[in-house]
Steps between C-alpha positions, in 0.01 A plus 500: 500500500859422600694711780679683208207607356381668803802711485330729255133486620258648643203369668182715427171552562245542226405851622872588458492386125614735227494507143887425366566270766672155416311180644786290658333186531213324386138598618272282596145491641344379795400194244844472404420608174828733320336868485888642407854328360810667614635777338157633389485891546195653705245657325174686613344189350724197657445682867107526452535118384738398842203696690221361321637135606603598869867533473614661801858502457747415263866522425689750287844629393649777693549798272869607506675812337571301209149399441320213618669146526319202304436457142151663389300357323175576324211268632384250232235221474434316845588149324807649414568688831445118649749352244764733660504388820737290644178283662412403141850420383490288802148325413626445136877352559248247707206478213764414233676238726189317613362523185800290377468268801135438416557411150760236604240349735203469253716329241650250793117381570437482131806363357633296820194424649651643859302569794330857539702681800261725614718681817754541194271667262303722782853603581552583200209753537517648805815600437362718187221589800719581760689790317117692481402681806129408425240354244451822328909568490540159316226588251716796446784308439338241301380871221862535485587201384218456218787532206582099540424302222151282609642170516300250699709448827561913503094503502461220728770713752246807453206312564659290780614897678143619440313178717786532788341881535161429425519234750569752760229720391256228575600438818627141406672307766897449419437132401243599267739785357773315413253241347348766277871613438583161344154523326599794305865405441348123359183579329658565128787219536292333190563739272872360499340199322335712240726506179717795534420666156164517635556676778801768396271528184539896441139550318167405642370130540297321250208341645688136446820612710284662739318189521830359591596766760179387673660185602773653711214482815466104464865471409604687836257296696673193343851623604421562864239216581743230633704762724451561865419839488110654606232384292458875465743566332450198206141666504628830417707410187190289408201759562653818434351552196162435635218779504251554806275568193551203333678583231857389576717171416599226511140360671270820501484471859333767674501705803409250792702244287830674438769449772541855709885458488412510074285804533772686615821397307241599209456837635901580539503258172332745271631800687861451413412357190289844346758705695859351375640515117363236263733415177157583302378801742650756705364560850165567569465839719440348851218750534341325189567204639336584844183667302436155319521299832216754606306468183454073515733421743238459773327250290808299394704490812407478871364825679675430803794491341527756201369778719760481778753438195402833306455708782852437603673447196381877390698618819825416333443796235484770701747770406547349186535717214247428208403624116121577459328404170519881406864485512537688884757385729391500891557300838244239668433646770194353690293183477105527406393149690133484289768533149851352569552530107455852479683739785616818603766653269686838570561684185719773543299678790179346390335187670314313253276228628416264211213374686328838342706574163352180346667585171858450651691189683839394539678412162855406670692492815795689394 
C-alpha cells in the first residue's frame, strides 16, 4: 500500500469490524494465503472468515460524509479474486515472457545443437518464483493461469515450477533443487521430436500414435545424453514414465529401479497434466485429481513422495470457492488429512464435511 493510499485508511482490529465496511487492501493469512481482495465489503460472513483464520487487523477505507472511498465490489470466486491482484499480473507479465524465452532455448538445442545453459534457464525460473511469497502462493498463481493453451514447453514451465517447490518441501539441499528444477523443465523436451499433428491432435490418440507418443522418454534421453548437465536430469526425461508398480514405459522399471529424481518429475508430471486444459479434455477438478492419486497412487508412485505432495498441494485450495455434484455453491474451508479429496465446504451457513455425505464431492472449482 503506497503513502497515498494511507491517506484514506484506517487500520483496524478485527473486533472493531463492521458489516458495510470497505476492505482497503488485500488480506492475507498468517500462511500468506489471500482471505480478502480490496474493495470487498464486510459482511457478518467475511468477518467470521478473517476470525476463523486469525486475522487480527486489517486495513479499511475511512467512511466520509459522502460515503465511503474505494470502489465496492461484490466478492467472487477465490481464483478470480487472485487474478485481480496486482501480485498475479506481476507473476503472469513474467510466465508469458519466460515462457517465450524457454521456447527459444529448446529449439536452439534441437535445431542448433547449442549447449544447455542451465544458470540461464534456472533464471529464467526463479524469476517466475521470486514474484510468489511461498510454495502454496505460486500454486495459486499457477490456478490462475490454467487458460493457456497445453503446448509442450508451457507444460514443461509448469512442471519445472512444481519440482523447484516440491524440492523445498522435501527438504532438498539447493544443489539438489535446482537439479530437480532442470529435471522438470527437461523431462518432455522429446516430445518436440514427435510429429506435430500428433501432438496438437484435438481428438484422442489411437493406440498407433500413442505408441508413438511413447517414444518422447527415449527421444529426450537421446537429446540430453551428450550434455554436461546431472545425470539426473537425462534420467528424468528418460524414466518419467516409469511405474513403482511396474507398469510404466519405456523399460517397465520398477520402484528400486526407477531414478528418484524420475519419481518425482512424474508426480508434478501427471499433476499439471490432469489439472491444465487438454485440446481433447477440459480440466480435470483438482479434487478429482487428488482423489485418484489416493485411490492407486500409492501403488504407482513413491510413498515418500506422493504423500508429502498431496498433503501440501490440498493446502493451496483453501478458501476456494467450489460447485458440489448437487449443484450447491460453498467455500473449502478445512483440510480432512485421512481424505485430502473430499473436505470441508461451507454452504451458506452450513459446514458440510464430505468425509460423511458420501453421496456428494466436489464437481468444480468455480
Amino acid at each position: 500500500m503506497n503513502t497515498m493510499d494511507m491517506v484514506d485508511t484506517l487500520r483496524i482490529r478485527i473486533d472493531q469490524a463492521e458489516i458495510g465496511m470497505v476492505v482497503a487492501s488485500d488480506v492475507y493469512n498468517l500462511n500468506n494465503q489471500l482471505i480478502l481482495t480490496k474493495g470487498t465489503v464486510l459482511d457478518e460472513r467475511m468477518i467470521t472468515k478473517l476470525r476463523f483464520y486469525h486475522v487480527y487487523g486489517l486495513y479499511v477505507f475511512k467512511r466520509t460524509s459522502e460515503g465511503i472511498h474505494g470502489e465496492e465490489n461484490k466478492e467472487g470466486s477465490y481464483i478470480e479474486a487472485v487474478r485481480n491482484t496486482e501480485e498475479f499480473k506481476k507473476f503472469n507479465n513474467s510466465y508469458v515472457e519466460t515462457v517465450g524465452n524457454v521456447e527459444s532455448h529448446f529449439n536452439k538445442v534441437l535445431q542448433e545443437s547449442s549447449e544447455i545453459n542451465v544458470d540461464q534457464l534456472l533464471e529464467e525460473t526463479d524469476r517466475i518464483l521470486k514474484e510468489g511469497r511461498n510454495g502454496i502462493h505460486v500454486f495459486e498463481m499457477l490456478q490462475g493461469i490454467r487458460d493457456y493453451d497445453d503446448l509442450t514447453y508451457v507444460h514443461s514451465l509448469n512442471v519445472s515450477l512444481i519440482c523447484n517447490i516440491f524440492g523445498h518441501w522435501l527438504n532438498f539441499s539447493e544443489e539438489d533443487i535446482r537439479a530437480l528444477t532442470l529435471a522438470g523443465l527437461f523431462h518432455d523436451i522429446g516430445k518436440m521430436l514427435v510429429p506435430k499433428d500428433i501432438i496438437t491432435k484435438a481428438s484422442k490418440l489411437t493406440k498407433e500414435e500413442y505408441e508413438i507418443v511413447k517414444t518422447h522418454s527415449m527421444k529426450g534421453f537421446q537429446i540430453l545424453k551428450d550434455h554436461p548437465i546431472d545425470i539426473r536430469v537425462k534420467y528424468a526425461a528418460l524414466m518419467h514414465h516409469e511405474r513403482c508398480d511396474g507398469s510404466g514405459y519405456p523399460n517397465g522399471f520398477r520402484s528400486n529401479q526407477i531414478e528418484p529424481f524420475a519419481k518425482i518429475v512424474a508426480i508434478a508430471d501427471v499433476y499439471d497434466a490432469m489439472t491444465s486444459n487438454r485440446r481433447y479434455r477440459n480440466a480435470i477438478c483438482p479434487f478429482d485429481v487428488v482423489e485418484s492419486f489416493e485411490k492407486d497412487g500409492f501403488l504407482k508412485f513413491d510413498p515418500k513422495y506422493i504423500m508429502v505432495f498431496l498433503e501440501r498441494i490440498v493446502q493451496s485450495y483453501i478458501h476456494n470457492k467450489v460447485r458440489l455434484n448437487d449443484g450447491s455453491e460453498g467455500e473449502v474451508v478445512m483440510i480432512n488429512k485421512l481424505a485430502l479429496s473430499r473436505p470441508v465446504i461451507r454452504v451458506g451457513n452450513k459446514f458440510v464435511d464430505l468425509t460423511k455425505e458420501h453421496g456428494l464431492s466436489i464437481e468444480a472449482i468455480i
